[in-house]
C-alpha positions in Angstrom: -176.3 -40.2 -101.7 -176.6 -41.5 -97.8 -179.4 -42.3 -96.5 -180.4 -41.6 -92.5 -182.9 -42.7 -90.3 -184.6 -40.3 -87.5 -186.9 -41.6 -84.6 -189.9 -39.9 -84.6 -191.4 -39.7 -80.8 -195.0 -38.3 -80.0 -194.1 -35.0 -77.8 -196.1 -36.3 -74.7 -194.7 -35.4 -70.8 -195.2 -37.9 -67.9 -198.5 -36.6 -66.9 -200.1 -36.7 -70.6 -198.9 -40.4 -70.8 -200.0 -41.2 -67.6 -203.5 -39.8 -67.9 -203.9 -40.9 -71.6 -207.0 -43.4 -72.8 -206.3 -46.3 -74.3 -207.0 -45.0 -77.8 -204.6 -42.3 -77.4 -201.9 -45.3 -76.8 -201.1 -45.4 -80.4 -199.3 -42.3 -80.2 -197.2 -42.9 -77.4 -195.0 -45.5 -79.5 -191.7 -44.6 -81.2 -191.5 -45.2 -85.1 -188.2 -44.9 -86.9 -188.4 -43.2 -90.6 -186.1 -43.4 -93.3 -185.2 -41.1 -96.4 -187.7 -40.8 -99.2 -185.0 -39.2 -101.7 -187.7 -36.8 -104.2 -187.8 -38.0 -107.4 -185.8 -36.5 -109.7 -187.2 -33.7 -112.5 -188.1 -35.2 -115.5 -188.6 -39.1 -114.3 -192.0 -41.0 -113.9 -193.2 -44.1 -112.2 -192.3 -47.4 -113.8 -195.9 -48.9 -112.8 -197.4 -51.4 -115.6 -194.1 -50.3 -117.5 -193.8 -52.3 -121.3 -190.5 -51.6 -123.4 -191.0 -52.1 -127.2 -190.9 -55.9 -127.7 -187.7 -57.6 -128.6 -188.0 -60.1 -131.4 -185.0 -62.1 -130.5 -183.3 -61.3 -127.0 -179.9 -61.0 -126.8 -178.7 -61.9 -123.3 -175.2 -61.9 -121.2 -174.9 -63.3 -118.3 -172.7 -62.2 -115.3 -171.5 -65.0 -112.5 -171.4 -68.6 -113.3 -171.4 -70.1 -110.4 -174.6 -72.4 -108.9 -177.2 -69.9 -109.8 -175.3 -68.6 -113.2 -174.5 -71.7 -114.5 -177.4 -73.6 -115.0 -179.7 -70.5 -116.0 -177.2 -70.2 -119.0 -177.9 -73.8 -119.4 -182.0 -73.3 -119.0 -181.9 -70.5 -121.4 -181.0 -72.9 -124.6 -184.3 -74.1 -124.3 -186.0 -71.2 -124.2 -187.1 -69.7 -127.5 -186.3 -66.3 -129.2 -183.1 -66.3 -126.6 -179.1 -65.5 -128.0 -176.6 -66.2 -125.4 -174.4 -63.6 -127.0 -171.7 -64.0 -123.9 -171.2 -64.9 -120.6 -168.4 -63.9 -117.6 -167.3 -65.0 -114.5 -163.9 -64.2 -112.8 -162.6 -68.1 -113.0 -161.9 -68.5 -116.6 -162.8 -72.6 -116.2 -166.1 -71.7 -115.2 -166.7 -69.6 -118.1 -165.5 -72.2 -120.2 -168.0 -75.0 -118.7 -170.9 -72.7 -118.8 -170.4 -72.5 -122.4 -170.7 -76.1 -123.3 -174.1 -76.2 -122.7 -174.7 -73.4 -125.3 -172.4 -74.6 -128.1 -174.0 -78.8 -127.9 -177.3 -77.1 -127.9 -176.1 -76.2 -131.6 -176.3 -72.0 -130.8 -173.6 -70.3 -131.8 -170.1 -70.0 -128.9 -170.9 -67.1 -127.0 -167.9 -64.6 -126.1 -166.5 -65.3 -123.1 -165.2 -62.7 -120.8 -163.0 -63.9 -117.4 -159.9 -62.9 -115.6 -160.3 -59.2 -114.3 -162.6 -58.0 -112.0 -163.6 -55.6 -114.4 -164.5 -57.9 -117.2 -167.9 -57.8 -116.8 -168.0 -54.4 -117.8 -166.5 -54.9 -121.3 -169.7 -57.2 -121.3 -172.4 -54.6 -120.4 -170.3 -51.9 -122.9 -171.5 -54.1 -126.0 -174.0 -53.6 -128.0 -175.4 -56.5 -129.3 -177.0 -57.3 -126.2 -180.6 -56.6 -124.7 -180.9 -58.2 -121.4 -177.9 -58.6 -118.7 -178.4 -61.6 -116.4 -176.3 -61.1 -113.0 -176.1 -63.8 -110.7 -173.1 -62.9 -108.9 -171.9 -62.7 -104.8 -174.7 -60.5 -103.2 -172.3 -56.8 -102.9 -171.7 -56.9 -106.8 -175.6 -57.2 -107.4 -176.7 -53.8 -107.6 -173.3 -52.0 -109.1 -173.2 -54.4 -112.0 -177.2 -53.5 -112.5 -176.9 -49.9 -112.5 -173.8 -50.0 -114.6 -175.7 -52.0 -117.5 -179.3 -50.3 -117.0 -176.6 -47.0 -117.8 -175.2 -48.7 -121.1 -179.1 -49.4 -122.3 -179.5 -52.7 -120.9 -182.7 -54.5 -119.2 -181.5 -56.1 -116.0 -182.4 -59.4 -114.0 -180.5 -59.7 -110.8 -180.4 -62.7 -108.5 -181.7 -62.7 -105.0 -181.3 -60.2 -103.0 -180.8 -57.8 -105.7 -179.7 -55.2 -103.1 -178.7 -55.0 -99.8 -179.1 -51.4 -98.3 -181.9 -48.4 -98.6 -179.2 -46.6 -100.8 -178.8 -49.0 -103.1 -182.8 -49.8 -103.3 -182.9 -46.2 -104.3 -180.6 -46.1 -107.4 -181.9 -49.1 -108.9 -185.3 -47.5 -108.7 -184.2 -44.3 -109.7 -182.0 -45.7 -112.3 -184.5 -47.8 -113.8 -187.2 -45.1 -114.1 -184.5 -42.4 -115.6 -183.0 -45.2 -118.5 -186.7 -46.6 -118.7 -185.1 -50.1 -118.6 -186.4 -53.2 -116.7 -185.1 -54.2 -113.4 -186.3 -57.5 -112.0 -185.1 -59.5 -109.7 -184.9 -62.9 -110.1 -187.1 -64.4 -107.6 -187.8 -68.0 -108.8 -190.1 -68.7 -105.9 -193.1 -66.8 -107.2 -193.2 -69.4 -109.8 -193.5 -72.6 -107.9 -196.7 -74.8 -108.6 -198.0 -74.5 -105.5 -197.6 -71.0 -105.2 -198.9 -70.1 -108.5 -202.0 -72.2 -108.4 -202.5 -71.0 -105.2 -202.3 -67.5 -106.2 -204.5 -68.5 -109.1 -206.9 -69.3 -106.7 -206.9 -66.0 -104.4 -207.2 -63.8 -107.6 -210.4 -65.7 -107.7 -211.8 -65.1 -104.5 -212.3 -69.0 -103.5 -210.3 -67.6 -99.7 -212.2 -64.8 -99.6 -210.4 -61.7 -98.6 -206.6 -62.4 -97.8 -205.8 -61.0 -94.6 -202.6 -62.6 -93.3 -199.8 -64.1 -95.0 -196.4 -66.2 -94.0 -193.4 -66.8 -95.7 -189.5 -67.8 -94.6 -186.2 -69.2 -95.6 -185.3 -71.6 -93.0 -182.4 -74.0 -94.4 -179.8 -75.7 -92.9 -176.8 -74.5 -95.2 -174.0 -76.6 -93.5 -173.8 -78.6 -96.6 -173.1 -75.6 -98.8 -170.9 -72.9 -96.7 -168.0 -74.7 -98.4 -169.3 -73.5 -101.7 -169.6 -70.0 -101.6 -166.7 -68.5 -103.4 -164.1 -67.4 -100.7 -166.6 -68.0 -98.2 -168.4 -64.8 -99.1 -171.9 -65.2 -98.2 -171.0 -66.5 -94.5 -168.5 -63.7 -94.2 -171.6 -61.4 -95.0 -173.6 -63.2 -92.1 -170.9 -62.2 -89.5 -170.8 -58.6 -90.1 -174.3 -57.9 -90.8 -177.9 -58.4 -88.6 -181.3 -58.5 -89.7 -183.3 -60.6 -92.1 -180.5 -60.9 -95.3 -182.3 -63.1 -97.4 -186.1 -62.1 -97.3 -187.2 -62.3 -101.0 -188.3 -66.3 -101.0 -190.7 -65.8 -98.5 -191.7 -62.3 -99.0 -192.2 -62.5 -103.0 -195.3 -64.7 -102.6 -196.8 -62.8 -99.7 -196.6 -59.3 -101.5 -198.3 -61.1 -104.9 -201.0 -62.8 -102.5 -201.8 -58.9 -100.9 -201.5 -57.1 -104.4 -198.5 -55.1 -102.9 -198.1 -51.8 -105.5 -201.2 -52.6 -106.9 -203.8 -51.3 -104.4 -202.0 -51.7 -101.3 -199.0 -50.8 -99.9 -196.4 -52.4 -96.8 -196.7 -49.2 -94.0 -194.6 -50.8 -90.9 -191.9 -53.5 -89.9 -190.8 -54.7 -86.5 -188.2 -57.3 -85.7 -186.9 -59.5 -83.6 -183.8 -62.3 -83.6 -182.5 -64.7 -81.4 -178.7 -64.5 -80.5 -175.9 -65.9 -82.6 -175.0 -69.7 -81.8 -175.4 -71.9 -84.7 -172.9 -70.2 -87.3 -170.2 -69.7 -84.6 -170.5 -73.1 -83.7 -169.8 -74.2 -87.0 -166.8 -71.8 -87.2 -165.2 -73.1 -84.7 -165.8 -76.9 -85.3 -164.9 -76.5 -89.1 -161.6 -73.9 -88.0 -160.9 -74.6 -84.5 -161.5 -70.9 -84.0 -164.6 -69.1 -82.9 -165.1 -66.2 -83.3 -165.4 -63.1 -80.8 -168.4 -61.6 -82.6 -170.9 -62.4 -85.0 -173.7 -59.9 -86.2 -176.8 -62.1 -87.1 -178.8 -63.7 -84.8 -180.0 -67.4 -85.7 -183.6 -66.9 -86.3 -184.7 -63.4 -87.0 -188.8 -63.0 -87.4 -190.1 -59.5 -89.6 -193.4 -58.3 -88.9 -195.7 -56.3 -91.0 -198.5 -54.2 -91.8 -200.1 -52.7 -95.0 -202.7 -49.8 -95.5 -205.6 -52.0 -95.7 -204.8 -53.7 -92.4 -203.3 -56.7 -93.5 -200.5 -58.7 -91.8 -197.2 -60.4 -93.2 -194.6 -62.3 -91.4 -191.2 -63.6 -92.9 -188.4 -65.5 -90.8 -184.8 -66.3 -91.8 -182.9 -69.3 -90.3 -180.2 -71.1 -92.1 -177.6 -72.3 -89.4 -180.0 -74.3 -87.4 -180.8 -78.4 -88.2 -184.5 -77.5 -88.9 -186.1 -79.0 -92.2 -186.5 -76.9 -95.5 -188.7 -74.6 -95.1 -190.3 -71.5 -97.2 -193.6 -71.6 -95.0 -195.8 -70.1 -97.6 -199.1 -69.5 -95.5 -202.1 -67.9 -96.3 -205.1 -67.1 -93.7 -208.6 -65.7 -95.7 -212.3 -65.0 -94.4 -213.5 -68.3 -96.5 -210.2 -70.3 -96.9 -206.5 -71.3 -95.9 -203.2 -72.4 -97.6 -200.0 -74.1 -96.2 -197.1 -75.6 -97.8 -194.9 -76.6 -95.3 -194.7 -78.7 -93.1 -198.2 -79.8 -94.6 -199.6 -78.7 -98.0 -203.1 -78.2 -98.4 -206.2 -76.5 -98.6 -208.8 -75.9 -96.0 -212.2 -73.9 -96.5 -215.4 -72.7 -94.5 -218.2 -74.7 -95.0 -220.0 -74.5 -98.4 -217.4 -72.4 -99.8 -216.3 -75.4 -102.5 -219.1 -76.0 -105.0 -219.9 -79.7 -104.7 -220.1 -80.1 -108.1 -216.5 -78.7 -108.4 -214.9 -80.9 -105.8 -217.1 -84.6 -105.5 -218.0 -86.3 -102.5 -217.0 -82.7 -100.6 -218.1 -82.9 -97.1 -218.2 -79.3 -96.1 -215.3 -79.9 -94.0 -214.9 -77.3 -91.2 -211.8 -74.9 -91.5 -210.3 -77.1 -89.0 -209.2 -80.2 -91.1 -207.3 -79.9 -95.0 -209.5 -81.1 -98.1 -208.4 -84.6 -98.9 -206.0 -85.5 -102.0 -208.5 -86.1 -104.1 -210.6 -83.2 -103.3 -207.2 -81.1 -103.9 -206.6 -82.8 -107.1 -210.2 -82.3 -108.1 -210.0 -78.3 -107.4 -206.5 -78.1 -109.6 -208.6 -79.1 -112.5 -209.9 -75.7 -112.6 -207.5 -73.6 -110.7 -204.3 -75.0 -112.3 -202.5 -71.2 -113.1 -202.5 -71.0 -116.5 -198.5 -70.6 -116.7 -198.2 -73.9 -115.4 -200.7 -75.3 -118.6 -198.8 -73.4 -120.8 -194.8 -74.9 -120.0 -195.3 -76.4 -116.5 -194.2 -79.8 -118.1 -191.4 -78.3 -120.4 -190.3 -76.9 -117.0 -190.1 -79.9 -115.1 -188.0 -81.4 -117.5 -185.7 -78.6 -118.0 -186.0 -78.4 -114.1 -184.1 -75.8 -111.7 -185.6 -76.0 -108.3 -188.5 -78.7 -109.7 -189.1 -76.7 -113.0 -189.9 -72.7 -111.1 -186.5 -71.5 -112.5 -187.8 -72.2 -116.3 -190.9 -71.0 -115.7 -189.5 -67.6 -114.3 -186.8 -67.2 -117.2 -189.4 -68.7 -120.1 -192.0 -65.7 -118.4 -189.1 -62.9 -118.4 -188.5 -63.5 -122.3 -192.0 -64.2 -122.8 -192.8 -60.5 -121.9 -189.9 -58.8 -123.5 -190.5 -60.6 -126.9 -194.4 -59.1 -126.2 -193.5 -55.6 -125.1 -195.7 -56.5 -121.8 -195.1 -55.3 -118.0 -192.8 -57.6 -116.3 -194.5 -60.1 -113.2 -192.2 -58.3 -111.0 -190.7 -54.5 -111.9 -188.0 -52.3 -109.4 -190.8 -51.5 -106.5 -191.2 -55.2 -105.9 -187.6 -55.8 -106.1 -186.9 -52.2 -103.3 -190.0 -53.7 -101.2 -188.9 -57.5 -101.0 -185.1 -56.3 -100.4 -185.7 -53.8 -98.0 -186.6 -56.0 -95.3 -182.8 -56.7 -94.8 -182.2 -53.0 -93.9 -185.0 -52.2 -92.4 -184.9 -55.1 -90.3 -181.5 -54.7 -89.1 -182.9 -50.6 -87.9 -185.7 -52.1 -85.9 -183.1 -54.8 -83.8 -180.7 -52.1 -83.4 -183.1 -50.2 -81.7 -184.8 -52.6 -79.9 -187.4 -54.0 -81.6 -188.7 -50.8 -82.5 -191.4 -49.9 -85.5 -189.9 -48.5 -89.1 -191.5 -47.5 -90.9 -191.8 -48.6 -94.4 -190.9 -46.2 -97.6 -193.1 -46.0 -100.2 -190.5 -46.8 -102.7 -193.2 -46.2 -105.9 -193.8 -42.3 -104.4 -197.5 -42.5 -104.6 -198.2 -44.6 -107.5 -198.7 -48.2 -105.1 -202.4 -47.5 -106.1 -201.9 -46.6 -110.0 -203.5 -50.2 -110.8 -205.5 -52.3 -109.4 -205.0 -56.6 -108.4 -201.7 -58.2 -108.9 -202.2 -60.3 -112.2 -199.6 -62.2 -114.2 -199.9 -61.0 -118.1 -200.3 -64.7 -119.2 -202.3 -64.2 -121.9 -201.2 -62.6 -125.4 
């Protein structure tokens, strides 16, 4: 199916506008709609969704490149796992991907390679539970659908799709097979974030009104790496925010987005393209005539309740690493980059909690020691449980472990996955919505409600951490 977007204009003439009150203004403003395709007869939400737990879990994994590799590598530590086989297109990378699984004294996994269609033969087995894709970004979403169809649970790397009409099968494909689709976002699993999270489904910042989030990185060193260039070749032909998800999976978990309140409007804006022609041309000698994404592109939102997000992309420009991460509350603050730390309103930490607290105003961060002292109690329980197992195992400081030890955790416990299909259509779609509002001037979209009415089914975002 294709999907279409209509701009929806108030029906005012010159004199209405003209003579309108300020609180009539609201009206006046053009918002762009997409498709909401009806859910199909027969099919039901996938909210707080828990397949029949899985004693062992049989996984394949599709794309062994940077991401595919070492997760194949991550999995031999994690218990009740089978790497039952593996694919990629370059038969020497399926070979060294393998290694891995056969010193850790688990039996060879089949190895599929050579056609583009290999993978297929992979998802057509039946001895496997859980398909792994970490692929080039377009083969994403057709390699999910294709396994959720052969009775598979899914977990896609980031983004796990790229266009509305893609969101929209995965979710409708996921709710018709009643199989899993997560996407892979590691950075939900960070310390930092966790902990902090931890501490907002507490209450210690009071009510969470605004939140930040970004993937600013200067890629220069890894362009080369992308097999035949595909992920700046993507960046030339398309505009808009195309890798939102590690900035916008921590926001939407800090604002209980699908449980209790929902994203109802984005508006975008992006600079013009300089950096990523510039390194065309100086590692070519050719630049080129056109080039679709802009170097920084900001994405503004707002939920029901009144709550505010922001998420930037920049990854051509010498800037340091930077996911943001930001939280603004009525009794507290959080930052992560440039500067991590807390900050509170006065009184709001118990001094018995955090000594030798000074009631610092919400103008400076809590010392080291104070920080250190509130992580004694508001350390996330995941990180208790395997936070040091992780950073041993590592993968991005140990949040890759924790995110694949969590996925297995819950399908060997029949519980809800941390993040099901609406979270993986609401973080996604910020790439084509995005790319609507800059064609069209930085005008509002709004936002589909990719659950159809069940965003407020259940209440407070909540890892299922305990048994």
């Amino acid at each position: 199916m294709k999907f279409s977007y209509l701009i929806v204009c108030a029906a005012a003439t010159a004199l209405s506008v003209l003579s309108s009150s300020c609180s009539d203004r609201s009206n006046e403003s053009n918002v762009i709609e997409t498709e909401i395709p009806t859910r199909p007869e027969g099919q039901t939400d996938m909210i707080g969704f828990a397949a029949p737990a899985i004693d062992t879990v049989r996984v394949g994994f599709i794309g062994l490149g940077m991401r595919g590799a070492d997760a194949v590598s991550r999995f031999t530590h994690i218990p009740g796992t089978k790497i039952t086989a593996i694919c990629d297109i370059d038969s020497a990378r399926t070979a060294n991907a393998a290694r891995p699984v056969e010193e850790a004294g688990m039996p060879a996994p089949a190895l599929y390679f050579g056609s583009e269609d290999a993978w297929k033969q992979l998802c057509d087995r039946d001895d496997i539970d859980l398909v792994y894709i970490a692929t080039d970004w377009l083969n994403h979403a057709p390699m999910a659908l294709y396994a959720m169809e052969h009775g598979k649970h899914t977990a896609i790397e980031v983004p796990a799709a790229l266009t509305l009409e893609e969101i929209w099968q995965l979710v409708d494909a996921s709710e018709r097979t009643r199989k899993h689709c997560m996407q892979l976002e590691n950075c939900v699993y960070d310390f930092f974030e966790l902990n902090t999270l931890n501490m907002a489904q507490q209450g210690l910042f009071g009510e969470v009104l605004h939140v930040e989030g970004s993937y600013i990185h200067d890629l220069t060193e890894f362009w080369p790496l992308y097999w035949n260039n595909w992920r700046m070749d993507y960046n030339s032909k398309h505009r808009g925010d195309v890798y939102p998800t590690h900035g916008m999976g921590p926001a939407c978990q800090l604002l209980d987005i699908h449980r209790g309140d929902r994203i109802t409007s984005l508006v975008a804006m992006d600079t013009k393209a300089v950096g990523a022609p510039d390194y065309i041309e100086k590692t070519t000698g050719s630049r080129p005539e056109e080039f679709a994404n802009g170097d920084h592109t900001m994405s503004m939102m707002k939920t029901e309740n009144g709550k505010t997000i922001l998420i930037q992309h920049d990854v051509v420009n010498p800037r340091p690493y930077s996911r943001m991460y930001q939280l603004t509350g009525t009794k507290g603050f959080a930052n992560k980059y440039m500067r991590q730390g807390y900050a509170f309103e006065p009184g709001q930490i118990d001094s018995t909690l955090v000594p030798d607290y000074q009631n610092l105003s919400a103008h400076g961060f809590i010392s080291e020691e104070q920080e250190k002292a509130l992580l004694e109690k508001y350390t996330h329980p995941l990180i208790r449980e395997v936070g040091e197992m992780a950073k041993t195992v590592g993968g991005h400081g140990g949040m890759d472990y924790i995110m694949d030890y969590r996925l297995i955790y819950c399908l060997r416990n029949g519980l809800p996955l941390d993040m099901d299909v609406y979270d993986l259509a609401e973080w996604c779609a910020i790439s084509p919505l995005s790319a609507i509002s800059l064609e069209h001037d930085s005008a509002p979209v709004a936002y589909p409600d990719f659950t159809r009415g069940a965003w407020n089914k259940v209440k407070g975002y909540r890892h299922a951490t305990a048994k």
